[in-house]
MIDOSE-1310 file (N, C-alpha, C; in nm, 2 decimals, decimal comma, always signed):
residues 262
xxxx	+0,08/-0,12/+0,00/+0,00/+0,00/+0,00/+0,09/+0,12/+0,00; +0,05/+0,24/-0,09/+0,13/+0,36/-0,08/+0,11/+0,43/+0,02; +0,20/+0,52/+0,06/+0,19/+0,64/+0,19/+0,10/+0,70/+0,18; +0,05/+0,75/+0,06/-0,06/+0,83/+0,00/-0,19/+0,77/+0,02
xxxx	-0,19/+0,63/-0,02/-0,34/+0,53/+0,01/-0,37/+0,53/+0,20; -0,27/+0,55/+0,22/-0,24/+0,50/+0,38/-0,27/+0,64/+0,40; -0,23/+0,72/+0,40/-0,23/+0,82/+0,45/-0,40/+0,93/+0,43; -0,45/+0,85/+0,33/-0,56/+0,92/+0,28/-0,67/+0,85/+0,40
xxxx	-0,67/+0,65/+0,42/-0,75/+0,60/+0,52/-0,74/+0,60/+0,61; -0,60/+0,69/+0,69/-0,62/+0,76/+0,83/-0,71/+0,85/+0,86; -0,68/+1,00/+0,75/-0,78/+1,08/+0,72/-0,90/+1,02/+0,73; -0,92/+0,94/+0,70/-1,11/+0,89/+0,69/-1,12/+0,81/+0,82
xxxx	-1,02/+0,74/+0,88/-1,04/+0,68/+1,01/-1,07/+0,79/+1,12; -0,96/+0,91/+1,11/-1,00/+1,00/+1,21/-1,13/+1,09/+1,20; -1,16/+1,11/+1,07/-1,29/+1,17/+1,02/-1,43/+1,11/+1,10; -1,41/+0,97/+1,07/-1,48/+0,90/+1,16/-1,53/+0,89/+1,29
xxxx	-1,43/+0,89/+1,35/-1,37/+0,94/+1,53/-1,45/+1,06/+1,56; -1,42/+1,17/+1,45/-1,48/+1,33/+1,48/-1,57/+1,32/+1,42; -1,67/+1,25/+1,40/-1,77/+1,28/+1,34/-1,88/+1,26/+1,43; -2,02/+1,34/+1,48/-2,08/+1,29/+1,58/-2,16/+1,17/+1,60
xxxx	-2,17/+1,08/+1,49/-2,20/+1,01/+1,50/-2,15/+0,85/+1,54; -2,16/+0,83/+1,65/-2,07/+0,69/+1,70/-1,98/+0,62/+1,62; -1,92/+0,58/+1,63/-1,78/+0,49/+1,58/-1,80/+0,37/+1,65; -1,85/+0,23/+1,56/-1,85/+0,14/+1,61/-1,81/+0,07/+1,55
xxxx	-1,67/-0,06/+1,61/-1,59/-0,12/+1,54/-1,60/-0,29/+1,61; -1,65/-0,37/+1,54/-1,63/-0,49/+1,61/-1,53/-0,61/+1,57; -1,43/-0,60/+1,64/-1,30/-0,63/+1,63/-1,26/-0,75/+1,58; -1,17/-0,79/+1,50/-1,15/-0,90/+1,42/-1,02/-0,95/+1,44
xxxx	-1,00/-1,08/+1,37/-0,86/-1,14/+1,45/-0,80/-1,22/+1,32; -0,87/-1,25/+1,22/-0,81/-1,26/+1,11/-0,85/-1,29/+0,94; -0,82/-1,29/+0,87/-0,87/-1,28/+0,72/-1,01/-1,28/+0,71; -1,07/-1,43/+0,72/-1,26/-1,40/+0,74/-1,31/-1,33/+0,85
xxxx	-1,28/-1,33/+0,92/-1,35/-1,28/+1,06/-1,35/-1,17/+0,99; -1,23/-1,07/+0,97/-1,25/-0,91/+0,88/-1,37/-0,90/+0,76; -1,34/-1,02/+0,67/-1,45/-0,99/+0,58/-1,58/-1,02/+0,62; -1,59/-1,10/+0,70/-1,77/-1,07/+0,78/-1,81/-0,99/+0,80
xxxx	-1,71/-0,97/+0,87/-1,76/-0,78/+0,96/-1,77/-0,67/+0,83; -1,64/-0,71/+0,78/-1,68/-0,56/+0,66/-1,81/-0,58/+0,59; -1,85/-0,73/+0,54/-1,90/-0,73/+0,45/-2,07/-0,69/+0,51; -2,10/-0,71/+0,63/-2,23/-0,63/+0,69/-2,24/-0,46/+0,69
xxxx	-2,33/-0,42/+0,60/-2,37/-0,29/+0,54/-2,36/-0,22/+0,69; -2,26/-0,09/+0,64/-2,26/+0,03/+0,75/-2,13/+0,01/+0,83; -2,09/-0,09/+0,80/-1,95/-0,10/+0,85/-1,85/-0,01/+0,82; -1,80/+0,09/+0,86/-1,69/+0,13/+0,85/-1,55/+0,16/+0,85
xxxx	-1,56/+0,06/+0,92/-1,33/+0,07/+1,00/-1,38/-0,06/+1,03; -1,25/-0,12/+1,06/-1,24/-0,23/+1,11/-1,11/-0,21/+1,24; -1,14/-0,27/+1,34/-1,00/-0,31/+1,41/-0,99/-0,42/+1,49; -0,85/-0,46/+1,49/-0,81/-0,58/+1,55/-0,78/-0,60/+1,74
xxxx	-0,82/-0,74/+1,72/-0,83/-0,72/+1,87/-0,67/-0,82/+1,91; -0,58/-0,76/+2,01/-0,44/-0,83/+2,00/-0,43/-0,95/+2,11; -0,55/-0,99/+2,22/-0,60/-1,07/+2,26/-0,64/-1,21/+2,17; -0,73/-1,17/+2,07/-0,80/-1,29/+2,02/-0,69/-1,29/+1,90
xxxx	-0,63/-1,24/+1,84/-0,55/-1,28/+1,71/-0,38/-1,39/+1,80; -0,36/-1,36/+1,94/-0,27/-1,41/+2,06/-0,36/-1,58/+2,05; -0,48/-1,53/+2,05/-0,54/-1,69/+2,10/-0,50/-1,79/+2,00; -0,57/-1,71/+1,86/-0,58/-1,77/+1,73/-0,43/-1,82/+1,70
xxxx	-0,33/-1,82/+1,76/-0,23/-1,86/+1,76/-0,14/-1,96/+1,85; -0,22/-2,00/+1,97/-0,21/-2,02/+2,07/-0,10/-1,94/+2,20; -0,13/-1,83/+2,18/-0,03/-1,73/+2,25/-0,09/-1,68/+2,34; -0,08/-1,67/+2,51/-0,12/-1,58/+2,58/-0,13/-1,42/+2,58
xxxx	-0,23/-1,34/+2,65/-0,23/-1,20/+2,57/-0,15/-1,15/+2,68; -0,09/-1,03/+2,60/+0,03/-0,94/+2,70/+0,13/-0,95/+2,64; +0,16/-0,93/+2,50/+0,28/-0,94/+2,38/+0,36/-1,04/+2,42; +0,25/-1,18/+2,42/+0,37/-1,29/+2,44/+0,39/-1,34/+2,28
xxxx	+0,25/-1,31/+2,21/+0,24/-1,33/+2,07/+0,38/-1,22/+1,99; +0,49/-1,33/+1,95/+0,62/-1,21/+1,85/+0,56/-1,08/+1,76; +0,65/-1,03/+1,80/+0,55/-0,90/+1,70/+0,57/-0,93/+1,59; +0,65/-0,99/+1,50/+0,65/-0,99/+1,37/+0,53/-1,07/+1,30
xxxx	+0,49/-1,22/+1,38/+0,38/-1,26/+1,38/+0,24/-1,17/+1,43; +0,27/-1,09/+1,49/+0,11/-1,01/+1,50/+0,12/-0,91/+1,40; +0,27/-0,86/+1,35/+0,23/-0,77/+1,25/+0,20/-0,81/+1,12; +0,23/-0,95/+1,07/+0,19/-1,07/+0,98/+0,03/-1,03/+0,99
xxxx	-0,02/-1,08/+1,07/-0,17/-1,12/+1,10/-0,25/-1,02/+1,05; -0,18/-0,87/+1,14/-0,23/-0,73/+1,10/-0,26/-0,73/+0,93; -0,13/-0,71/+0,92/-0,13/-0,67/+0,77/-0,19/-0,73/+0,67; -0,22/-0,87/+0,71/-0,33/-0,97/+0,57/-0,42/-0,94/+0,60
xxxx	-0,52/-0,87/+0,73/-0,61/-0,79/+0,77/-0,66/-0,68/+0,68; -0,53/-0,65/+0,72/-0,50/-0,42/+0,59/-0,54/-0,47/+0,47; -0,47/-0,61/+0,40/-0,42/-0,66/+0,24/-0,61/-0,72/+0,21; -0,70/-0,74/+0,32/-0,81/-0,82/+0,25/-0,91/-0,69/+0,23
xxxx	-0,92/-0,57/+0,28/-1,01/-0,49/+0,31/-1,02/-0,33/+0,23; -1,09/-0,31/+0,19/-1,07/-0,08/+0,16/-1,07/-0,04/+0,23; -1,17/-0,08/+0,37/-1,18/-0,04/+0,52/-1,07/+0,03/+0,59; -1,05/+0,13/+0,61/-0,93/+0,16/+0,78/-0,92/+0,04/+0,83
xxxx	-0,80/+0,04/+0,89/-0,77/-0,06/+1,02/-0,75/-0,01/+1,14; -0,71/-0,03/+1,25/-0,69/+0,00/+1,37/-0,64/-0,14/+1,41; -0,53/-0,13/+1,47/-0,51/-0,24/+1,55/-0,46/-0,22/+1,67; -0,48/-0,35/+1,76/-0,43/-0,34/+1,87/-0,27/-0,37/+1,90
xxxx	-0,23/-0,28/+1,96/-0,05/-0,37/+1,93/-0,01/-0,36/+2,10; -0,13/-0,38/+2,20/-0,11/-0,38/+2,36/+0,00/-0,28/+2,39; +0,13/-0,24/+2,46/+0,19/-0,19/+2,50/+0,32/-0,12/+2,42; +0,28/-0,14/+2,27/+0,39/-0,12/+2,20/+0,56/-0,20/+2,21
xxxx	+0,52/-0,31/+2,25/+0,64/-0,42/+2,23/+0,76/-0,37/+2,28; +0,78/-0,29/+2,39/+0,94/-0,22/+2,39/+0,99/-0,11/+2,31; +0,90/-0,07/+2,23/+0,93/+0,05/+2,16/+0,81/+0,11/+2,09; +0,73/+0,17/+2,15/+0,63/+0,17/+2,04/+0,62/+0,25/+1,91
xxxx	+0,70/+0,40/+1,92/+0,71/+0,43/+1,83/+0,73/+0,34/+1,67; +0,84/+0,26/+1,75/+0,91/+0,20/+1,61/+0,77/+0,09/+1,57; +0,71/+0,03/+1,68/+0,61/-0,09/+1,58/+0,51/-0,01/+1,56; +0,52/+0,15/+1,61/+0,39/+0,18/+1,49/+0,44/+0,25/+1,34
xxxx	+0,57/+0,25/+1,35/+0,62/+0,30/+1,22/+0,62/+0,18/+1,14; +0,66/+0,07/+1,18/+0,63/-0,07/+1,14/+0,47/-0,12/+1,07; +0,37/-0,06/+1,20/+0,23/-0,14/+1,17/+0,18/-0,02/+1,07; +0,27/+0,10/+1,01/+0,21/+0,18/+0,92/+0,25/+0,12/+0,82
xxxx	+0,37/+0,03/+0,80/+0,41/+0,02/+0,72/+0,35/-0,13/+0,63; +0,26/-0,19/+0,69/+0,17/-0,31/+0,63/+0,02/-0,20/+0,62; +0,01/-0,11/+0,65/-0,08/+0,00/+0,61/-0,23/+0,01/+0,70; -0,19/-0,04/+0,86/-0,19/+0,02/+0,95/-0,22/+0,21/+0,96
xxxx	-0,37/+0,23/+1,02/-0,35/+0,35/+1,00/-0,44/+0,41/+1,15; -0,42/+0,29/+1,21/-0,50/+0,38/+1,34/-0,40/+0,25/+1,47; -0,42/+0,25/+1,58/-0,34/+0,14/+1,69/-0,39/+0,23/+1,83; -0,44/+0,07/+1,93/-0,42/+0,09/+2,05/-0,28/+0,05/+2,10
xxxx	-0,25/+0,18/+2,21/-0,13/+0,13/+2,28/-0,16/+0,16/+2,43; -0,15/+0,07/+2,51/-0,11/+0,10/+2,63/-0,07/+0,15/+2,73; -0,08/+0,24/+2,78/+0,01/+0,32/+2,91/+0,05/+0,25/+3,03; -0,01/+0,12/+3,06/+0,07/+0,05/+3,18/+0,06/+0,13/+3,26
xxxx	-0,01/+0,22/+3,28/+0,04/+0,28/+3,43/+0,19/+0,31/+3,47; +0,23/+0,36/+3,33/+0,36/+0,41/+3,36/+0,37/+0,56/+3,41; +0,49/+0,62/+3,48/+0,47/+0,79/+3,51/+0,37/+0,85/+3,40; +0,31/+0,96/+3,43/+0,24/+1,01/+3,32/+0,31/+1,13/+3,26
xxxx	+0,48/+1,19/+3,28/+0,52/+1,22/+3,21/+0,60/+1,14/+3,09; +0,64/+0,97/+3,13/+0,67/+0,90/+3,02/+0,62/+0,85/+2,93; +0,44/+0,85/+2,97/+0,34/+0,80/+2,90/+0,34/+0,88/+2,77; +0,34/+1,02/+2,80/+0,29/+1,14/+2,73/+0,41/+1,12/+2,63
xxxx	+0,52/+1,12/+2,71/+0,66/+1,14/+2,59/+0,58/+1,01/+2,45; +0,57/+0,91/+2,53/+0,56/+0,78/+2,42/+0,43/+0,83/+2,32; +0,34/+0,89/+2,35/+0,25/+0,93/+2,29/+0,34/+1,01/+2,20; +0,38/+1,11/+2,24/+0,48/+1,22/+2,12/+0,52/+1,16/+2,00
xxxx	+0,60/+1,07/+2,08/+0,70/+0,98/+1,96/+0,67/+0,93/+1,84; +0,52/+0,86/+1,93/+0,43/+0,78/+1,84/+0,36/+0,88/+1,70; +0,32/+0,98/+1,72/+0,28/+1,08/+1,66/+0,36/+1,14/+1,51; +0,46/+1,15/+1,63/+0,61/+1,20/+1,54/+0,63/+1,11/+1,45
xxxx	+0,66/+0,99/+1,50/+0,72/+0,86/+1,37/+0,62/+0,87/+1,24; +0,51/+0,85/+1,33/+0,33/+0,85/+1,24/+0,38/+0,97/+1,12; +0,38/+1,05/+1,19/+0,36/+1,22/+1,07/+0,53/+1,16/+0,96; +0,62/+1,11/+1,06/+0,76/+1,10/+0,92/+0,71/+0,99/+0,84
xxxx	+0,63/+0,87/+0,90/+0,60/+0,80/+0,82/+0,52/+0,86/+0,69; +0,46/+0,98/+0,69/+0,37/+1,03/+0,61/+0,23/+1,06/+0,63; +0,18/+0,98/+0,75/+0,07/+0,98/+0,80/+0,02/+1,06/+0,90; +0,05/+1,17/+0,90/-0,01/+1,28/+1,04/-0,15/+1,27/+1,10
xxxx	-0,26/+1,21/+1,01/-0,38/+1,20/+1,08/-0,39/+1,06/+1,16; -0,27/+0,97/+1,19/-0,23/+0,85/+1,23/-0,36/+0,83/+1,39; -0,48/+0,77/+1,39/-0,52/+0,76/+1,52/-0,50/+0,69/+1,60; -0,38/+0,74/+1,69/-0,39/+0,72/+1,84/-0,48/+0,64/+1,90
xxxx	-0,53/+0,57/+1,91/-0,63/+0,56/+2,07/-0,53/+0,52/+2,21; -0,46/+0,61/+2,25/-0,41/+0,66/+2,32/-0,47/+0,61/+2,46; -0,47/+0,44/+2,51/-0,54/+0,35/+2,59/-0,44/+0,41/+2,77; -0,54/+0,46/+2,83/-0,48/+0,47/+2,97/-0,56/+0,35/+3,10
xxxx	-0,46/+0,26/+3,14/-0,52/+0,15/+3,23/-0,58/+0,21/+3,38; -0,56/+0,32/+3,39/-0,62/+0,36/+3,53/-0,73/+0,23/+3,59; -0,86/+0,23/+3,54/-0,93/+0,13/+3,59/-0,88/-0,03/+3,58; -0,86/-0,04/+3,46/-0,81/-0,19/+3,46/-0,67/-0,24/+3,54
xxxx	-0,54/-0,14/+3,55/-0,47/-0,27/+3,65/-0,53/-0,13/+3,81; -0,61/-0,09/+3,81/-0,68/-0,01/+3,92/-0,75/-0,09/+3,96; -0,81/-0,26/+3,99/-0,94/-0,31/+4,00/-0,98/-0,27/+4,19; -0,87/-0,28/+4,23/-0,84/-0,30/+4,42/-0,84/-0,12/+4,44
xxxx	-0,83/-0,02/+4,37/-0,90/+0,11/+4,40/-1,01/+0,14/+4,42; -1,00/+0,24/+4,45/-1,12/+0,33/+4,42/-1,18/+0,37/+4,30; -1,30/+0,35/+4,30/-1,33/+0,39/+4,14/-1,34/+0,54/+4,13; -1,30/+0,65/+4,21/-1,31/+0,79/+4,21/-1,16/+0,83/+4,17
xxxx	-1,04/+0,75/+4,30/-0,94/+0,74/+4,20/-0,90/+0,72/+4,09; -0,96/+0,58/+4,08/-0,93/+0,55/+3,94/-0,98/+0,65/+3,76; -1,09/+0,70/+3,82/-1,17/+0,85/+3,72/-1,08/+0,93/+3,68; -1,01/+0,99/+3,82/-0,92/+1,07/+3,83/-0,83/+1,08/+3,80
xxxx	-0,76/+0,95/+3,80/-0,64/+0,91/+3,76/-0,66/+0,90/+3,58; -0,75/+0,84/+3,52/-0,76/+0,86/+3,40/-0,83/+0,96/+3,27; -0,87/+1,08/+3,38/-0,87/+1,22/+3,33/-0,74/+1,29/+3,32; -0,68/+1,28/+3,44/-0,53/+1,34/+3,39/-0,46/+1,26/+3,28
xxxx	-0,43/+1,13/+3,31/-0,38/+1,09/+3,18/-0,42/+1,08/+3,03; -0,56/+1,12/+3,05/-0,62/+1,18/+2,92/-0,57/+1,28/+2,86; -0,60/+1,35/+2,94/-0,55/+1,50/+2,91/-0,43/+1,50/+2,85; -0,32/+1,44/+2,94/-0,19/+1,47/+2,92/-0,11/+1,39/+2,74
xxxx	-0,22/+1,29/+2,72/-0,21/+1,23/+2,58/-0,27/+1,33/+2,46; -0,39/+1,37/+2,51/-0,39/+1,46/+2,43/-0,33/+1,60/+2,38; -0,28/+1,64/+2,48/-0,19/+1,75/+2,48/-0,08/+1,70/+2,41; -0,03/+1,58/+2,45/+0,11/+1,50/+2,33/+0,05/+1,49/+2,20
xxxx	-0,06/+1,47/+2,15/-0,07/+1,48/+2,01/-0,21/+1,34/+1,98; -0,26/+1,31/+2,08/-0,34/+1,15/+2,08/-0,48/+1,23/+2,01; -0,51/+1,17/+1,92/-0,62/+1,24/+1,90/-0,76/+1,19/+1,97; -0,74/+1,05/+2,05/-0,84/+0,99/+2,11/-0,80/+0,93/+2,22
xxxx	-0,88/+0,89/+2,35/-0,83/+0,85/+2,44/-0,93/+0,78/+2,50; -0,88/+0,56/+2,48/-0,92/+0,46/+2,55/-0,96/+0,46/+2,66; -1,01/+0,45/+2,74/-1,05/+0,37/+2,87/-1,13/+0,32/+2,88; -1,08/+0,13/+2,91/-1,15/+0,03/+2,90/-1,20/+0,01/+3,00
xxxx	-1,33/-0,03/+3,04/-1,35/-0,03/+3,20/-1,51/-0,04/+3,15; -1,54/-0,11/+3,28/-1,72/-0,08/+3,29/-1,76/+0,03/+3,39; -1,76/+0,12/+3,31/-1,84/+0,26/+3,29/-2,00/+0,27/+3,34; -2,01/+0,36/+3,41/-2,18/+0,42/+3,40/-2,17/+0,56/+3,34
xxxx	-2,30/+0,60/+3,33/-2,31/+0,70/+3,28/-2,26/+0,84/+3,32; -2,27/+0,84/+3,45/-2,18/+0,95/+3,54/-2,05/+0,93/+3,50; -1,98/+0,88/+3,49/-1,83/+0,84/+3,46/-1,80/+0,86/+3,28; -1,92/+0,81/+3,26/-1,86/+0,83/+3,12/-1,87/+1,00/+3,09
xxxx	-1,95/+1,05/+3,13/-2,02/+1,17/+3,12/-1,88/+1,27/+3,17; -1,80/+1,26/+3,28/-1,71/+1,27/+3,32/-1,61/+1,32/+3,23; -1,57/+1,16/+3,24/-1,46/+1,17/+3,11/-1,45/+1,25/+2,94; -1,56/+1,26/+2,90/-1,62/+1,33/+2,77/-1,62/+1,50/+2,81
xxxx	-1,64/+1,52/+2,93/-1,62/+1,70/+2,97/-1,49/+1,68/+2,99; -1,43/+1,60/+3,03/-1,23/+1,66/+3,01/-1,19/+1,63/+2,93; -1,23/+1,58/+2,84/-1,17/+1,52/+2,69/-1,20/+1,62/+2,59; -1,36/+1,64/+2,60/-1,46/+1,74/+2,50/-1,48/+1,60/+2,40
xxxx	-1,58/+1,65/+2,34/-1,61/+1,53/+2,25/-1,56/+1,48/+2,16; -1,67/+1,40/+2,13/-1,58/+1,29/+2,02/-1,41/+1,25/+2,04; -1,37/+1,24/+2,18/-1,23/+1,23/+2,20/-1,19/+1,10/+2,31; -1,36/+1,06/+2,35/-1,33/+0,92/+2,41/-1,37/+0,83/+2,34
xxxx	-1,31/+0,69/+2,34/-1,32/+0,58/+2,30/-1,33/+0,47/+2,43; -1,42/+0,36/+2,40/-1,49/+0,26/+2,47/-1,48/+0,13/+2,47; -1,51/+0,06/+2,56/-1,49/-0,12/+2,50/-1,66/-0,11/+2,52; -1,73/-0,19/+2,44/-1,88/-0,27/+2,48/-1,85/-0,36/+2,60
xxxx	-1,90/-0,36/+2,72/-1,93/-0,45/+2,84/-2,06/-0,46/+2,89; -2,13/-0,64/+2,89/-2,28/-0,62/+2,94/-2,29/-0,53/+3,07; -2,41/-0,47/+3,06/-2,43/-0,37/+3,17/-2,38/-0,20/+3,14; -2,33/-0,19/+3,07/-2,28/-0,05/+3,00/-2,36/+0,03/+2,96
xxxx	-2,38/+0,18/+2,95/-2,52/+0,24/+2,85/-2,49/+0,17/+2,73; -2,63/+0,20/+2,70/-2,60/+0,15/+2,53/-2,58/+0,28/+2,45; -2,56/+0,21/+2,33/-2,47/+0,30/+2,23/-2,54/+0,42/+2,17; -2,68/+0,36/+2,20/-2,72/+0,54/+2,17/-2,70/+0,63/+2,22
xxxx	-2,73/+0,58/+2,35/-2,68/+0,69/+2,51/-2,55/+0,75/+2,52; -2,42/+0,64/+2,47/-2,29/+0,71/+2,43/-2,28/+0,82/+2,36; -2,35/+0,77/+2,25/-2,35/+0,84/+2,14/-2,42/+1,01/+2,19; -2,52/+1,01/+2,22/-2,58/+1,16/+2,29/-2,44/+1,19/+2,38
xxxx	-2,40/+1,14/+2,49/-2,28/+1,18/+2,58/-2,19/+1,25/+2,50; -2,13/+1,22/+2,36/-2,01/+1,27/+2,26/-1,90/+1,15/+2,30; -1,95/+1,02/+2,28/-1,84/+0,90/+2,31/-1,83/+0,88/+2,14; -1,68/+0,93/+2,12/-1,66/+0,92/+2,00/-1,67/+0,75/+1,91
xxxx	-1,62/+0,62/+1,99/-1,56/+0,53/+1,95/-1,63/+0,43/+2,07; -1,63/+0,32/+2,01/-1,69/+0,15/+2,10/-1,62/+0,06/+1,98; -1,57/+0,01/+2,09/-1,50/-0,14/+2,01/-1,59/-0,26/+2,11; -1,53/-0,39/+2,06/-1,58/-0,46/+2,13/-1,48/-0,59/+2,18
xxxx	-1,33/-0,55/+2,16/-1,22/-0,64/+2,19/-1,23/-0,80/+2,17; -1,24/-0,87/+2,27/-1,23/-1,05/+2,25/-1,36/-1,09/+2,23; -1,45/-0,99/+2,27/-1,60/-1,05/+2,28/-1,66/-1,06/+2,20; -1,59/-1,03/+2,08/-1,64/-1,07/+1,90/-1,59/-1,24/+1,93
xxxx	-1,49/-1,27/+1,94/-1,40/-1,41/+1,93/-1,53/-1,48/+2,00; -1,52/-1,46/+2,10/-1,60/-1,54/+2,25/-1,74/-1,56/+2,18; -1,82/-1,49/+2,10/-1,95/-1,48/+2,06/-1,91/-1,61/+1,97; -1,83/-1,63/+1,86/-1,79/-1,65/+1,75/-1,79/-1,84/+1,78
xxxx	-1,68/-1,82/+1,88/-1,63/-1,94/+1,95/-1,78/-2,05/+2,04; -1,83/-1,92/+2,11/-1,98/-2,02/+2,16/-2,06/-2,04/+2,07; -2,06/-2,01/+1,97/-2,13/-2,07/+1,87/-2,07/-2,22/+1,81; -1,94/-2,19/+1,82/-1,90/-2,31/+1,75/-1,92/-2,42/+1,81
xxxx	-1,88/-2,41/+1,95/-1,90/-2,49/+2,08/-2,06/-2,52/+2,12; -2,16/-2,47/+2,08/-2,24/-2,49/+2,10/-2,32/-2,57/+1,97; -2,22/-2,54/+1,86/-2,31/-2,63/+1,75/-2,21/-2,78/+1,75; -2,10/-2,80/+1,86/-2,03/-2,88/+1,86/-2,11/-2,95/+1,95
xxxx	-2,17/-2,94/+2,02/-2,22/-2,99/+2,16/-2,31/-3,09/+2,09; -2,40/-2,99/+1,97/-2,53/-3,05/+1,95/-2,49/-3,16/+1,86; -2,44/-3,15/+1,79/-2,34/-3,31/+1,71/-2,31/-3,40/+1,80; -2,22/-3,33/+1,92/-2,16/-3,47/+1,96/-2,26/-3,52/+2,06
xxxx	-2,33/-3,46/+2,17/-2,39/-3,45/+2,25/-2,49/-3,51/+2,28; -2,62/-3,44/+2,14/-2,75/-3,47/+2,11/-2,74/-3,51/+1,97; -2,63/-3,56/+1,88/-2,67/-3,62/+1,76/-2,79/-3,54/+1,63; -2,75/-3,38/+1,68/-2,83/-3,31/+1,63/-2,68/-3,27/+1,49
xxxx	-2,78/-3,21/+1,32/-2,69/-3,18/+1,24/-2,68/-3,02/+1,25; -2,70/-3,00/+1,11/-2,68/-2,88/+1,16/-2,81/-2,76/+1,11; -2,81/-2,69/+1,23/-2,91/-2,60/+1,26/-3,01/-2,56/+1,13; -3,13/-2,60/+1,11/-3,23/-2,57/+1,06/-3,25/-2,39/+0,97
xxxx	-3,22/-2,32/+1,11/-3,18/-2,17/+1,09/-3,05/-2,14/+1,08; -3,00/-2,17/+1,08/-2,84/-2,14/+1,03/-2,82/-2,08/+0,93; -2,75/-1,96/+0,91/-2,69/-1,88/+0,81/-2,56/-1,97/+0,76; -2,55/-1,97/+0,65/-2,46/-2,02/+0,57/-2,38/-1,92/+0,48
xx	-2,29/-1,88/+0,53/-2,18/-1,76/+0,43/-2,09/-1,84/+0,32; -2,14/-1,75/+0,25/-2,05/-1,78/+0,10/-1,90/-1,76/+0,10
């Protein structure tokens, strides 16, 4: 893919992001899985989940999956679709600038990365860099989702701390250059509402968790972005498990109502 093609479906990934109408991406882990999703009308971006593409490989998640094989994976993702991508690349492998100069380069044009709850003056630098490489790469509208863990390795806090803790680190990504900023967590609406007045809109992004508003209600709030991480896989997988059950189980074939993809 050229810098120019790449560089044009960031533009349209971030367009997306700022547009007020929700951004919903249900995350994919490899070659068909992407074309399902793209191929259901209204789909617009696609992104990868670095959990379930870890599974699909037998690799535990936390970049135990080699980057070269998740950048493999990524990129026949980028190579099947017109779609934007977004991928997940967890903590940026030890460097993140460089794997996202890398993941632009299979034509990669959006990535979550992780803050670990690192200082939040280091966090911000990594955000910079990331930005920086992005724009030499040729891609300046490169989106960020700029993932701060406050709640998630926060579970034994406070959830007021934890808010708190992930408004400043919002902030401080944004002010580095993030044009959007993660936080995964089960959310209410006070909290989300929160986070969207120190960000301003369209500048938070979300995971789907049962019990969460729904996406219209986001969508009113100014929640720019909802993904849905492993819980595409998990949906995907009890199905399979469940049409396995009925074969081996109950000697049942296969389902009467069953969609059958071409």
């Amino acid at each position: 893919m050229s810098n120019e093609s790449t560089g044009s479906r960031a533009t349209e990934l971030l367009s997306l992001h700022q547009d007020a109408k929700l951004l919903t991406v249900v995350n994919v882990w490899d070659v068909i899985s992407a074309k399902v999703v793209a191929d259901v009308p209204g789909t617009t971006a696609l992104a990868t989940a670095s959990h379930s593409i870890a599974a699909s490989y037998g690799y535990e998640d936390g970049e135990n999956i080699p980057l070269d094989l998740m950048l493999e994976a990524v990129g026949r993702i980028v190579a099947s679709t017109e779609l934007p991508v977004s991928a997940d690349l967890e903590g940026g492998y030890g460097d993140a600038a460089e794997t996202i100069r890398r993941a632009i380069g299979v034509g990669v044009v959006g990535a979550n990365i992780e803050d670990q709850m690192k200082p939040v003056a280091e966090a911000a630098r990594q955000v910079e860099a990331i930005m920086k490489a992005a724009e030499a790469e040729g891609v300046p509208d490169f989106v960020l989702n700029a993932r701060t863990d406050a709640f998630h390795l926060g579970r034994d806090k406070d959830p007021a701390e934890n808010l708190a803790a992930a408004v400043e680190r919002g902030k401080a990504f944004l002010d580095a250059g993030a044009p959007v900023v993660f936080v995964p967590a089960f959310l209410d609406e006070e909290q989300v509402g929160t986070l969207v007045d120190a960000f301003g809109p369209q500048r938070l992004t979300l995971i789907a968790i049962p019990g969460t508003p729904a996406l219209r209600r986001l969508e009113e709030l100014g929640v720019a972005r909802v993904s849905f991480g492993p819980l595409s896989q998990n949906v995907a997988l009890t199905a399979l498990q469940e049409l396995t059950e009925g074969v081996v189980e109950r000697g049942e074939g296969v389902p009467s109502n069953m969609r059958v993809l071409n």
